[in-house]
Phi, psi and omega in degrees: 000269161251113201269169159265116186336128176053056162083204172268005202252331160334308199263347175275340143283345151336300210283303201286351192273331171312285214287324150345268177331304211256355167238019185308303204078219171319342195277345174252029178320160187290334182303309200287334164282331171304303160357309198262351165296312202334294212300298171299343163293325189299287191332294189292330174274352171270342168294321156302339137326288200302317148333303179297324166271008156262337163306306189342267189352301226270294184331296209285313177307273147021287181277262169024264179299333169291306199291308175303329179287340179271014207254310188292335145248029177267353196288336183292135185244137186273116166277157169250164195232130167273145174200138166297120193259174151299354184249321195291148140260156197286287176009289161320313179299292180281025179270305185287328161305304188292309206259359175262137226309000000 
């Protein structure tokens, strides 16, 4: 039903490429599998770099225009315009003009 490639001589390399492996000992420290990473690490932290600086870039341009639209609408400065009623006196009137909201 399912044989294996080449035999018996299959599971005997099998065995021995395991027993290899699980008996290297030091040469496979974890430092040493980082090692062999270095190039894809280097790689992914300079894509992270650039990203985080295009977020910068994209963030600051963002308040940049938030900030020119509030400066373009705060210029209407609301006046209050005081006036004299008949019943007021202006002495009131520009009383409430210095001290009113």
């Amino acid at each position: 039903m399912h044989e294996p490639p080449g035999g018996d001589a299959f599971w005997e390399a099998l065995e021995r490429g395991i027993l290899a492996r699980v008996t290297a000992g030091e040469d496979d420290s974890w430092w040493r599998q980082v090692a062999r990473w270095r190039r894809g690490l280097a790689l992914a932290g300079a894509a992270a770099i650039v990203v985080a600086g295009l977020v910068a870039q994209h963030s600051n341009r963002e308040r940049s225009i938030a900030a020119y639209r509030e400066i373009e609408s705060s210029r209407v400065v609301p006046v209050q315009v005081a006036s004299e009623t008949e019943r007021e006196a202006s002495r009131d009137v520009t009383l409430r003009y210095v001290v009113g909201p």
